[in-house]
N, CA, C and O atoms as a MOPAC input file, in Angstrom:
PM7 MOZYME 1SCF
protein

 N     80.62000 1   216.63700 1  -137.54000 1
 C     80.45800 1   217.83900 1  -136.74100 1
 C     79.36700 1   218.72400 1  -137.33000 1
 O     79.13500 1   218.74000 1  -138.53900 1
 N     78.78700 1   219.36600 1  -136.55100 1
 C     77.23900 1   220.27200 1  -136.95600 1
 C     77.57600 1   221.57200 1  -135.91300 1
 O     77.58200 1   221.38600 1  -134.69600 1
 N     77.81400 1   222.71000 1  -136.41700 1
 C     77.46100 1   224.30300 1  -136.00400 1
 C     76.82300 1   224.21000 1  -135.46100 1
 O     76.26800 1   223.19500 1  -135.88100 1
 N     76.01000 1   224.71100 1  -134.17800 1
 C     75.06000 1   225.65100 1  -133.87100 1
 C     75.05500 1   227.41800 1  -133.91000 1
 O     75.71800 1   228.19500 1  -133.22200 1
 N     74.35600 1   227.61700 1  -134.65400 1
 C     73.96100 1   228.78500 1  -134.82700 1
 C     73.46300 1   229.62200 1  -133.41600 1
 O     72.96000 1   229.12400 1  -132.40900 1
 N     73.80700 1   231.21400 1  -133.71200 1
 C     72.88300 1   231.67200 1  -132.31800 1
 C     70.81900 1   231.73800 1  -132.84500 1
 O     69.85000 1   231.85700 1  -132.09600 1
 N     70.84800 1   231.65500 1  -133.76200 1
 C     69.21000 1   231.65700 1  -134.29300 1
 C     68.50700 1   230.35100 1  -133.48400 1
 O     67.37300 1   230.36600 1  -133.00600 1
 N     69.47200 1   229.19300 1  -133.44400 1
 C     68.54700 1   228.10000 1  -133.20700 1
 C     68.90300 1   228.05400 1  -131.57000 1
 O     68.45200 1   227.06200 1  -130.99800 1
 N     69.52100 1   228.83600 1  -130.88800 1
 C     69.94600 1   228.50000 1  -129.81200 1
 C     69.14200 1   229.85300 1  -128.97000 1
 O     69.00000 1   229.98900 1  -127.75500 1
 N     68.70500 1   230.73900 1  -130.05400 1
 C     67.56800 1   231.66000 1  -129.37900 1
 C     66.62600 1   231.20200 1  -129.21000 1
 O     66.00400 1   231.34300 1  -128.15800 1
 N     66.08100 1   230.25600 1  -130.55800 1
 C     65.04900 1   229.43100 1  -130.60200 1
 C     64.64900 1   228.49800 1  -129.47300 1
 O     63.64300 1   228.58000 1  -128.76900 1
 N     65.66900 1   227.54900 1  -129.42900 1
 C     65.70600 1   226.93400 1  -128.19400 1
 C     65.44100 1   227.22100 1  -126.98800 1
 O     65.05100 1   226.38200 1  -126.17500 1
 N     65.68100 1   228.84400 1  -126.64900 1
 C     65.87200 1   228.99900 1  -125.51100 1
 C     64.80700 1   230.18500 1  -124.76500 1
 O     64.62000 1   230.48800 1  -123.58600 1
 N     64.30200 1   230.61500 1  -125.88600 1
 C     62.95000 1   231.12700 1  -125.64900 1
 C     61.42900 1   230.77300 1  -125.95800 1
 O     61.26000 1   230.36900 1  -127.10800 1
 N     60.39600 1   230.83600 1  -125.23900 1
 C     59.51000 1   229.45400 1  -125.49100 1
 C     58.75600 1   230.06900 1  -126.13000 1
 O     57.79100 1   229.39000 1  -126.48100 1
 N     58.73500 1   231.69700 1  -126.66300 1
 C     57.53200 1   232.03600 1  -127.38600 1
 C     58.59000 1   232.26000 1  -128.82300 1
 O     57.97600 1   232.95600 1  -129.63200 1
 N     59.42500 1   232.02400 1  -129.14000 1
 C     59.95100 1   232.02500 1  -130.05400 1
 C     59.13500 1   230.98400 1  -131.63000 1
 O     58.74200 1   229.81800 1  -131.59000 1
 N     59.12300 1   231.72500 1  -132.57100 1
 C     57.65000 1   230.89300 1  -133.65500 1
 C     58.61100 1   229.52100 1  -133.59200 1
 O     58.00200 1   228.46100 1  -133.44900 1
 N     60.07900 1   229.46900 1  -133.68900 1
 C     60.80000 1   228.24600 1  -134.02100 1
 C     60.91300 1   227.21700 1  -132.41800 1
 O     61.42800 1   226.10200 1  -132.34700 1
 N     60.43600 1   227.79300 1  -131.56100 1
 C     60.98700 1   227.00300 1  -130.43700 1
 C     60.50400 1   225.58800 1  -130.09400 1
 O     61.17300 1   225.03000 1  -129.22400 1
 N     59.55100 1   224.95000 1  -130.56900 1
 C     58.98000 1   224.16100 1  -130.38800 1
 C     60.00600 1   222.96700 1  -131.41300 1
 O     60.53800 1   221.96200 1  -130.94200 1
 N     60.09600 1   223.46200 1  -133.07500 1
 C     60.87600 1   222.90200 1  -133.91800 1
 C     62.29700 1   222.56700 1  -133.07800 1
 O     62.32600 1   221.42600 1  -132.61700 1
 N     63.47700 1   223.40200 1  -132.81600 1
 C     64.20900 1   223.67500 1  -132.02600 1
 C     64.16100 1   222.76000 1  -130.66300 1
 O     65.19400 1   222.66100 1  -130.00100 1
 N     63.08000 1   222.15700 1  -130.28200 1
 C     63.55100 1   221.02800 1  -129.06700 1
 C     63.27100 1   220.03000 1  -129.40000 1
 O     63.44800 1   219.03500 1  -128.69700 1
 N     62.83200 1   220.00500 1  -130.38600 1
 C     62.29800 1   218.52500 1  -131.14000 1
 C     63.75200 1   218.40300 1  -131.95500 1
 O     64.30200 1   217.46200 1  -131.38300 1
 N     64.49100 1   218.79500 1  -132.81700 1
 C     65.64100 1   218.62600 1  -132.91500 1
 C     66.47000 1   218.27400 1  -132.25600 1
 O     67.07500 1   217.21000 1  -132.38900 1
 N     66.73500 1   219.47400 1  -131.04900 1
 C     68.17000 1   219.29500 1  -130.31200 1
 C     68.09100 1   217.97400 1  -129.97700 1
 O     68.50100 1   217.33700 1  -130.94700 1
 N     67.73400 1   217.16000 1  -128.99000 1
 C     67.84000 1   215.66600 1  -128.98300 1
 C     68.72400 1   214.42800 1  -130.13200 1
 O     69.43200 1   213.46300 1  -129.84500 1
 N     68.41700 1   214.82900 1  -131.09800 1
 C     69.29700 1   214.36300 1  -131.85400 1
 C     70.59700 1   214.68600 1  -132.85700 1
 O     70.98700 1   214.02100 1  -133.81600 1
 N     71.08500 1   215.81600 1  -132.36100 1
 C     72.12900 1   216.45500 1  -132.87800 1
 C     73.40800 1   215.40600 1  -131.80300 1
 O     73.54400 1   215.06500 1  -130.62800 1
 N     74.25100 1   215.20900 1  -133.37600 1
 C     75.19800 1   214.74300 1  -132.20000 1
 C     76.55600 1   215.55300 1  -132.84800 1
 O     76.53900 1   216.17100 1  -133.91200 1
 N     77.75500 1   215.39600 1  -131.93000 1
 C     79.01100 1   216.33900 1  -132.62900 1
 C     78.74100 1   217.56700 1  -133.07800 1
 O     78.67500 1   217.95200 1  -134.24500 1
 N     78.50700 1   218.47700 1  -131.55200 1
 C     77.69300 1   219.83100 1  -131.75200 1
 C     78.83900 1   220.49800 1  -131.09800 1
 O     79.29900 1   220.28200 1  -129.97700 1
 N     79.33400 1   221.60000 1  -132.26400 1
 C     80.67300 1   222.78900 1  -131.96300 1
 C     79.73500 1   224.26600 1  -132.38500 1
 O     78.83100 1   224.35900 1  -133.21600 1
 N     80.14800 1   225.02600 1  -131.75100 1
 C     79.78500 1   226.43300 1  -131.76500 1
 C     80.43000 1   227.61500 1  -131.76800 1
 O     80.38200 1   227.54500 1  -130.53900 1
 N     80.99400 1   228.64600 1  -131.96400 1
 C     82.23100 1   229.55700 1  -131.64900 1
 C     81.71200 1   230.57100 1  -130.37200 1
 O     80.63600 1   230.73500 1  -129.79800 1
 N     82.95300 1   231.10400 1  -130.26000 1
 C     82.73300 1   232.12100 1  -129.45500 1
 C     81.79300 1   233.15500 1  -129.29900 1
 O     81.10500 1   233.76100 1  -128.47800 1
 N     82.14500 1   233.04900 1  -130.66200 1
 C     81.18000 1   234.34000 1  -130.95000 1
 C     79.63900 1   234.58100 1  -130.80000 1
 O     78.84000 1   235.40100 1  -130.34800 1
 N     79.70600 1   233.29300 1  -131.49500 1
 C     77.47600 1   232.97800 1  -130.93500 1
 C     77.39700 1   232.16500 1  -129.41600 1
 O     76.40600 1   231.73900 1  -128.82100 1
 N     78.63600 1   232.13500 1  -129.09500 1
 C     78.27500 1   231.56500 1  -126.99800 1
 C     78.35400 1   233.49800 1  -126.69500 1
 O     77.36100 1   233.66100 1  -125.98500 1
 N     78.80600 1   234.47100 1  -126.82400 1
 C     78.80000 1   235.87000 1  -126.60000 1
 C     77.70700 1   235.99000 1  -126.93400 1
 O     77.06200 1   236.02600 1  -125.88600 1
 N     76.61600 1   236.13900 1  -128.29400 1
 C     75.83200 1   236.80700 1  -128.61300 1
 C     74.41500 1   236.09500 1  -127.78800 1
 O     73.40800 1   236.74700 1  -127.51100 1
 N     74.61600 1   234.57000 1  -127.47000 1
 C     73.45000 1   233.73600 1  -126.93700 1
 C     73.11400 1   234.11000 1  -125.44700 1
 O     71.95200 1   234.19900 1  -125.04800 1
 N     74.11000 1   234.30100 1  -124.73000 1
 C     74.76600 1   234.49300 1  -123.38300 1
 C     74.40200 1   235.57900 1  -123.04800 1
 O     73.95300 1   235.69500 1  -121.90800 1
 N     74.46800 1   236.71300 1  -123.90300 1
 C     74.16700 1   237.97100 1  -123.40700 1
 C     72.57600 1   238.11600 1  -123.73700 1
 O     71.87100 1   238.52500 1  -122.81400 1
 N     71.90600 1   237.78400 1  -125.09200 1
 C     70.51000 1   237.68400 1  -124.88900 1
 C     69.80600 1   237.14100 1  -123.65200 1
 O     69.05400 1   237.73100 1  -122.87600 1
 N     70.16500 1   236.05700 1  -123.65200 1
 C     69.84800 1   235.40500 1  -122.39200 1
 C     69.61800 1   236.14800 1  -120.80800 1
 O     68.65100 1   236.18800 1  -120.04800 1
 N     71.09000 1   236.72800 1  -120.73800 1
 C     71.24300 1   237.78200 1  -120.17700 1
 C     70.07100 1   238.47600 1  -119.85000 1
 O     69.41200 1   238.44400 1  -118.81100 1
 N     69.85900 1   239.28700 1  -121.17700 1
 C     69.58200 1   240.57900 1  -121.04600 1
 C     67.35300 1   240.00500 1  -120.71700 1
 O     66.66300 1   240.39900 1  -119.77700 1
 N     66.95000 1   239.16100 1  -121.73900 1
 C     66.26000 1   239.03300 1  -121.37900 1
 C     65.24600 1   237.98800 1  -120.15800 1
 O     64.11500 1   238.18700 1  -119.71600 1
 N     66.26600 1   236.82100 1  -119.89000 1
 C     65.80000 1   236.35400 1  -119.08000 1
 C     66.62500 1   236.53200 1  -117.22000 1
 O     66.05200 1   236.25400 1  -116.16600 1
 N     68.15900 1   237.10200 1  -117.38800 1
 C     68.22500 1   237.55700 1  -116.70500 1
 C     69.70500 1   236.09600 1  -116.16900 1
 O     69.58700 1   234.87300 1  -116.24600 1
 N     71.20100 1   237.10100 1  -115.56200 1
 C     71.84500 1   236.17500 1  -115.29600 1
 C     72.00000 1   234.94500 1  -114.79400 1
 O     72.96400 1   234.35800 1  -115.28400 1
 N     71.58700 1   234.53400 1  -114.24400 1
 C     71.01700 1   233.29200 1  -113.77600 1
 C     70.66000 1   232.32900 1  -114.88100 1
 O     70.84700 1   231.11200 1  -114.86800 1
 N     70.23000 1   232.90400 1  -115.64000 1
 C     69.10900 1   231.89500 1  -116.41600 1
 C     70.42900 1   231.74600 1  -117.67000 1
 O     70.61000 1   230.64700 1  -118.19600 1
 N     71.05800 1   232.62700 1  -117.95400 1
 C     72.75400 1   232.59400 1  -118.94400 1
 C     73.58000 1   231.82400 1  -118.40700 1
 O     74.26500 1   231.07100 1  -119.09900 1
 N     73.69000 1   231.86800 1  -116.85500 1
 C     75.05600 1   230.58600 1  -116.44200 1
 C     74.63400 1   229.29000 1  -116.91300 1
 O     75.27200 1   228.51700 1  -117.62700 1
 N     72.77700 1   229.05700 1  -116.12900 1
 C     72.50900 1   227.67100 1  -116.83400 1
 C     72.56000 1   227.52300 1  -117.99100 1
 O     72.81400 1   226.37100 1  -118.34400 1
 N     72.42000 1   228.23200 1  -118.74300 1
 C     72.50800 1   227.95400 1  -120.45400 1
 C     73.88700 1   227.45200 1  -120.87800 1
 O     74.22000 1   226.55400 1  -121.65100 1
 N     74.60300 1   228.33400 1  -120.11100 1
 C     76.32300 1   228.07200 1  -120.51100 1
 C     76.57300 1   227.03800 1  -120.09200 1
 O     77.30700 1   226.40100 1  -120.84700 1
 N     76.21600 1   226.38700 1  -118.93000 1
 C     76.46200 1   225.20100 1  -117.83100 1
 C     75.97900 1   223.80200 1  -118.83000 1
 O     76.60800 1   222.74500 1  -118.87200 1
 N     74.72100 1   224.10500 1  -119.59000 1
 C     74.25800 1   223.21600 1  -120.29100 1
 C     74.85400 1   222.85400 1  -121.70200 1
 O     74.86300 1   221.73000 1  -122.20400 1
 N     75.43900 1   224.22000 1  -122.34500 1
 C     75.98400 1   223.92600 1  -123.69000 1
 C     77.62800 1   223.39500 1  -123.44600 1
 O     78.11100 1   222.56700 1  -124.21900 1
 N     78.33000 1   223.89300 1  -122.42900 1
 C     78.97800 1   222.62900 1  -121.50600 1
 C     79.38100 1   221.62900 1  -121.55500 1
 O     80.56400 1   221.30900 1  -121.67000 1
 N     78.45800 1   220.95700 1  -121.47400 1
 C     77.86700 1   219.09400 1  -121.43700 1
 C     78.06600 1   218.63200 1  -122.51900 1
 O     78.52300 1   217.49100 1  -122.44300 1
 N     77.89500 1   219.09900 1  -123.79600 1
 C     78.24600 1   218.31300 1  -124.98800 1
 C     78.31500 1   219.02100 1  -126.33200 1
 O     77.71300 1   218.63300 1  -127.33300 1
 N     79.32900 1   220.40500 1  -126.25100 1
 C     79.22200 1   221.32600 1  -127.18500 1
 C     80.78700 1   221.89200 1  -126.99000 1
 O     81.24100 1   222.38300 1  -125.95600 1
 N     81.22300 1   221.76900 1  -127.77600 1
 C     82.64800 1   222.23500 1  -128.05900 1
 C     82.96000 1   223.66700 1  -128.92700 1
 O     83.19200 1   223.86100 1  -130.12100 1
 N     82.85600 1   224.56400 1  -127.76600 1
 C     83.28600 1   225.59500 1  -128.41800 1
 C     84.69600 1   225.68700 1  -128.77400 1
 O     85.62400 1   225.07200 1  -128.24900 1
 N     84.76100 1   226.76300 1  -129.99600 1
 C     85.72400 1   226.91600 1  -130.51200 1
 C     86.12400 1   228.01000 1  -130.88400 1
 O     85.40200 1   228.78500 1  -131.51100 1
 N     87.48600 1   228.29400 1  -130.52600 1
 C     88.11500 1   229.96700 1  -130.35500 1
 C     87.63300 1   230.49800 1  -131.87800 1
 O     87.57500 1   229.73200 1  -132.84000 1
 N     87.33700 1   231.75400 1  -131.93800 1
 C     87.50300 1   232.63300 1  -133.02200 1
 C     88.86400 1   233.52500 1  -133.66600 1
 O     88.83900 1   234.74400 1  -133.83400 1
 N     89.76800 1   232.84200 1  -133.90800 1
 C     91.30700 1   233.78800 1  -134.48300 1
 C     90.93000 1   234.90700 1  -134.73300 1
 O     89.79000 1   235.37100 1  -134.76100 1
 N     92.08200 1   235.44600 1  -134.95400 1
 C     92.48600 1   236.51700 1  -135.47100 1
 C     92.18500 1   236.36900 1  -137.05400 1
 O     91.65600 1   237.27600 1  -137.69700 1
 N     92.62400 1   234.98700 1  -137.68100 1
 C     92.10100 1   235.00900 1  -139.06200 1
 C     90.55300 1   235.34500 1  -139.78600 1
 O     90.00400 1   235.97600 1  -140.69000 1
 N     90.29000 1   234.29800 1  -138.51200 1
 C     88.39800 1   234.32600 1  -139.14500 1
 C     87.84200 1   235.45500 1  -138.90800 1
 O     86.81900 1   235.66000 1  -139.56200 1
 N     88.36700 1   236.76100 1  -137.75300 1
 C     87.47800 1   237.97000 1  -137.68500 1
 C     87.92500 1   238.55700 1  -138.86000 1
 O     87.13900 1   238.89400 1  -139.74600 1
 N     89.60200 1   238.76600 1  -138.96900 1
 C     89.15400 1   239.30200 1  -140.24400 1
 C     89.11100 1   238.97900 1  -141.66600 1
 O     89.41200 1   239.73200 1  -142.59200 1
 N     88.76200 1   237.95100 1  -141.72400 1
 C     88.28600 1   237.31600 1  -143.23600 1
 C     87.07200 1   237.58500 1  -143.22400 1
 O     86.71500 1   238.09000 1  -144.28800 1
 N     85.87300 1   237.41200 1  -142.10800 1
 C     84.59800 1   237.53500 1  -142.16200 1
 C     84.56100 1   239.15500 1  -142.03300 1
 O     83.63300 1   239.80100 1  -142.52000 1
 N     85.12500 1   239.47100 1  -141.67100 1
 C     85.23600 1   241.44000 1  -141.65900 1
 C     85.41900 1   241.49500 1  -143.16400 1
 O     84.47900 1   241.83800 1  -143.88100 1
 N     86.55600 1   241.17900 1  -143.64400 1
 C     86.31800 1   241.45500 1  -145.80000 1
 C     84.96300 1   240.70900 1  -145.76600 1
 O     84.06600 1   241.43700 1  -146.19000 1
 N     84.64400 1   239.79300 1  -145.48600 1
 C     83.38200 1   239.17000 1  -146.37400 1
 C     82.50000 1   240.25600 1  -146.02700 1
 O     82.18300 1   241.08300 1  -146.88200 1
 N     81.95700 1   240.33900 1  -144.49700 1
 C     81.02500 1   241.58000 1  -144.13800 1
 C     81.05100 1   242.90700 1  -145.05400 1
 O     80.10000 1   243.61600 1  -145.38400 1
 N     82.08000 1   243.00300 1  -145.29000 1
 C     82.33200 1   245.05100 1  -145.93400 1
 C     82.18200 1   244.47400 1  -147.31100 1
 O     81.57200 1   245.38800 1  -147.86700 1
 N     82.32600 1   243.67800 1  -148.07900 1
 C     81.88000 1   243.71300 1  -149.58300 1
 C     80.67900 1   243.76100 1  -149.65000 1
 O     79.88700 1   242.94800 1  -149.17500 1
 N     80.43000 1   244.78900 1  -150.29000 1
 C     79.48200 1   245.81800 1  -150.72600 1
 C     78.50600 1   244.63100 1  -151.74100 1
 O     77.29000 1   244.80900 1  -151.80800 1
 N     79.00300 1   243.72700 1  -152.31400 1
 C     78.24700 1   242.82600 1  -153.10400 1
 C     76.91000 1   241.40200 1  -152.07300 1
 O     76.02400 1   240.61200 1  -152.40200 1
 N     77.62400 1   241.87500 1  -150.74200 1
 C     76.66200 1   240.78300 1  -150.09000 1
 C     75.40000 1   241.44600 1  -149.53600 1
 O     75.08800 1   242.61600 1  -149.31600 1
 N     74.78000 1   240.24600 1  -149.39100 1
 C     73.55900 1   240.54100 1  -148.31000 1
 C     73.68100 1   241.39000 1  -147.28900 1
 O     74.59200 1   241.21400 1  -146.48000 1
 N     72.69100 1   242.56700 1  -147.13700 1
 C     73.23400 1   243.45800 1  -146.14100 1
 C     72.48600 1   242.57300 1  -144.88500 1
 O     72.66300 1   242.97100 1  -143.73400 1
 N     71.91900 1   241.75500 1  -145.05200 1
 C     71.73200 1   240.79300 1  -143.74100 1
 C     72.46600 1   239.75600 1  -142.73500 1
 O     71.95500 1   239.18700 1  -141.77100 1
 N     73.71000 1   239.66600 1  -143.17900 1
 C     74.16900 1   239.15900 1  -142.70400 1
 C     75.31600 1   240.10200 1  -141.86700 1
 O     75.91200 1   241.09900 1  -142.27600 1
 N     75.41700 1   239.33900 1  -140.38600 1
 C     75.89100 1   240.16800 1  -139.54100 1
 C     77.54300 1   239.77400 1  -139.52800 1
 O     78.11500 1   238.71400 1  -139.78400 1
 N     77.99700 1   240.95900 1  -139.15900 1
 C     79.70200 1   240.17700 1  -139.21600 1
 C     79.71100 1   238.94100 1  -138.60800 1
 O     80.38300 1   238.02600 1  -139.08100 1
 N     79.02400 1   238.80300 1  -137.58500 1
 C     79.45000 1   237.17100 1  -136.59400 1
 C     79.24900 1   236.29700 1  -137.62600 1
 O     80.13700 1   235.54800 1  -138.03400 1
 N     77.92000 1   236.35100 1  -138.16700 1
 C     77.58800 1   235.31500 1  -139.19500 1
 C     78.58300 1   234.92000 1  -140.12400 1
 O     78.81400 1   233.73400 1  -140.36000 1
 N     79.51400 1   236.38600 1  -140.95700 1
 C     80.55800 1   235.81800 1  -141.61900 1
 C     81.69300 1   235.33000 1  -140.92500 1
 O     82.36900 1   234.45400 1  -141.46500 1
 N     82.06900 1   235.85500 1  -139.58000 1
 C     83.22800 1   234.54600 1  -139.01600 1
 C     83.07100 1   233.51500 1  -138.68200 1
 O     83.99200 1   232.70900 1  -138.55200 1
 N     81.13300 1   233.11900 1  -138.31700 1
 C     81.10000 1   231.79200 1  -138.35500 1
 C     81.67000 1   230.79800 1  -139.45600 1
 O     82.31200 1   229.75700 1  -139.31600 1
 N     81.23200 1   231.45100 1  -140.58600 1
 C     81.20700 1   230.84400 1  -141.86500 1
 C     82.39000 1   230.43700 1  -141.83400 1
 O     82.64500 1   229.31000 1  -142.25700 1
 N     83.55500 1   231.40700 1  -141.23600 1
 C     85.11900 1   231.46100 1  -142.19600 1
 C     85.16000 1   230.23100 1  -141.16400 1
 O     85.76000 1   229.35100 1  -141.78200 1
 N     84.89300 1   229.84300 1  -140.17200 1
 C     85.45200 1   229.39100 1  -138.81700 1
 C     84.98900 1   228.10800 1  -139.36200 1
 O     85.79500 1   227.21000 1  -139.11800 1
 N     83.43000 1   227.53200 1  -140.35400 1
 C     83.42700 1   226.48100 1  -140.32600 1
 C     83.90900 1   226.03900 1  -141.58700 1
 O     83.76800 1   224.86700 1  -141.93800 1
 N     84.64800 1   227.16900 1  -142.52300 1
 C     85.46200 1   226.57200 1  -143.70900 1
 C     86.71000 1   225.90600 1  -143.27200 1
 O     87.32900 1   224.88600 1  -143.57600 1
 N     86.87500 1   227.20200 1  -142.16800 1
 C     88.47500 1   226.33900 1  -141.76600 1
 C     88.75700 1   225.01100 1  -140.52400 1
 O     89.75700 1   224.52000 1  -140.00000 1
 N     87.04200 1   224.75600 1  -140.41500 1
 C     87.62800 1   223.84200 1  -139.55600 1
 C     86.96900 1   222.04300 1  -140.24400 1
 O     86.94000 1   220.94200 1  -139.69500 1
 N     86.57000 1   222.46800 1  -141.52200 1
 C     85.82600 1   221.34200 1  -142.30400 1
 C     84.74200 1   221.17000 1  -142.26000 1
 O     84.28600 1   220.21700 1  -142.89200 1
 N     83.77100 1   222.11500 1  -141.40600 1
 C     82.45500 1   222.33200 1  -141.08700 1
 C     81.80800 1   222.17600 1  -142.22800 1
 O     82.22200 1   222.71400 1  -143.25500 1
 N     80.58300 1   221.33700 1  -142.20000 1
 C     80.26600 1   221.69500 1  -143.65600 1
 C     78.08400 1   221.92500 1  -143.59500 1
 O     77.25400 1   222.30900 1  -144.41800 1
 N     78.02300 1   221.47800 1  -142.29300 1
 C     76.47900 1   221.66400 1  -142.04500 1
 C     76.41400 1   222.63000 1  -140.75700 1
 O     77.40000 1   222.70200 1  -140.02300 1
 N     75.11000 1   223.46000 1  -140.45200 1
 C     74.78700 1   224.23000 1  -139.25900 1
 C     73.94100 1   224.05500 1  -139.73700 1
 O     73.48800 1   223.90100 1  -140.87200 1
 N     73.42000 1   224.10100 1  -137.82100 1
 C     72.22800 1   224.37200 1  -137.80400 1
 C     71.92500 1   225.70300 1  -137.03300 1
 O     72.42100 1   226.28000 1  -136.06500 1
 N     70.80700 1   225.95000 1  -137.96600 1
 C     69.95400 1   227.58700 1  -137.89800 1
 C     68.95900 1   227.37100 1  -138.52000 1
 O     68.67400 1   226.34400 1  -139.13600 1
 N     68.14700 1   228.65800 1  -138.36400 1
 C     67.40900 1   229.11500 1  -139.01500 1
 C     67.39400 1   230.14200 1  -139.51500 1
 O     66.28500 1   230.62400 1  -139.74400 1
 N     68.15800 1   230.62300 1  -139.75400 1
 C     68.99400 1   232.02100 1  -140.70900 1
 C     69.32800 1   231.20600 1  -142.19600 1
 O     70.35600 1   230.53700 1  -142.30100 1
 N     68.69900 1   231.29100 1  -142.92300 1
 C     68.95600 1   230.68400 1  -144.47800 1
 C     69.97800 1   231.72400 1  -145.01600 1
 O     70.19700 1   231.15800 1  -146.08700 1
 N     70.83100 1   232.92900 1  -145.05900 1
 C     71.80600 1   233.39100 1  -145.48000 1
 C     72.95500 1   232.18900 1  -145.52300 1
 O     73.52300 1   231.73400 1  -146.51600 1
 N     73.07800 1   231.90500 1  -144.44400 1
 C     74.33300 1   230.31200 1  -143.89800 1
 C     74.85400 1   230.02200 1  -145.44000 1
 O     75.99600 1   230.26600 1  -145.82900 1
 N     73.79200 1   229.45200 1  -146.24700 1
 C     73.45900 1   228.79700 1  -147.52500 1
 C     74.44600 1   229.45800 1  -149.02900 1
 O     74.97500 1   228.91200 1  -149.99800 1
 N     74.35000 1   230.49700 1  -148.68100 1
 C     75.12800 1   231.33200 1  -149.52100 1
 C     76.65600 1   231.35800 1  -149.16200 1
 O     77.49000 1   232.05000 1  -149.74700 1
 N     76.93700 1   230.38800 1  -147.97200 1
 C     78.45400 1   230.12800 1  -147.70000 1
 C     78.76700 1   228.64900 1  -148.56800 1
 O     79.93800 1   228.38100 1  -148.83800 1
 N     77.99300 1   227.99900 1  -148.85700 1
 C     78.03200 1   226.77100 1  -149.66500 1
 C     77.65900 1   226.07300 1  -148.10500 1
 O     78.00400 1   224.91400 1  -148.33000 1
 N     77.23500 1   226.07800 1  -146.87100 1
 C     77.04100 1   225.66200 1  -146.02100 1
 C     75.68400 1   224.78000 1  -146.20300 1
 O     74.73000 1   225.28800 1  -146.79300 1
 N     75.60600 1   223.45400 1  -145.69000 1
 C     74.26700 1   222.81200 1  -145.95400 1
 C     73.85400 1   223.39800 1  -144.19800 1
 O     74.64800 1   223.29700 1  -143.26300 1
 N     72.42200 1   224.00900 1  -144.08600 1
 C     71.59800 1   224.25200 1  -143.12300 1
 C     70.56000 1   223.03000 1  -143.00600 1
 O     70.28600 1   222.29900 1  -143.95800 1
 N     70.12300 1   222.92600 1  -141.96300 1
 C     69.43700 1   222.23100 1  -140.85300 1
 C     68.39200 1   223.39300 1  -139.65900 1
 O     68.96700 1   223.94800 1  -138.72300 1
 N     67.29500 1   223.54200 1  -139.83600 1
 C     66.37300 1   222.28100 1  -140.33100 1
 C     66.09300 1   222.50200 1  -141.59600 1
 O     65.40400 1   221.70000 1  -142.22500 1

């Protein structure tokens, strides 16, 4: 199983994006691709906002087809909520980012793909 991140799925999905080109040359060969809620919310609504509803159903319609989202508990918001508020982390990383993390400790996750190199500091192996 392999994460998708919302970084590579912005990437993907916008064509002036510096990564987007990297990003479709990948996707093709990702196989056993899970994602959470949380980055289908944050992808969905970019999408949204900048290309406009229409262009978010197809996105959703497409990740669909061979992407298994997966609920976000009650545990992982707030475990990644303590990880977020310790004062010792990266102030770059966004709460979603830490419930991804908790979401792919607890589900045996052990690679994503992004392009957000913070991931890394979860003991997470990143891609590309």
């Amino acid at each position: 199983m392999v994460l998708i991140d919302t970084s590579f799925y912005i990437s993907l999905s916008f064509e002036h994006d510096a990564n987007h080109k990297k990003a479709q040359k990948i996707i093709p060969y990702l196989k056993d691709k899970v994602t959470t809620e949380d980055v289908l919310k944050e992808i969905l609504t970019l999408i949204s906002q900048r290309k406009g509803k229409k262009a978010s159903i197809r996105f959703y319609n497409y990740l669909l087809e061979d992407t298994e989202i997966f609920p976000v508990e009650g545990k992982h918001f707030e475990l990644g909520l303590q990880i977020f508020l310790d004062p010792k982390l990266n102030k770059n990383i966004s709460v979603i980012d830490c419930t991804t993390a908790t979401v792919c400790k607890d589900k045996g996750i052990q690679k994503i793909v992004t392009f957000d190199s913070h991931f890394k500091s979860f003991s997470l192996k990143t891609t590309p």
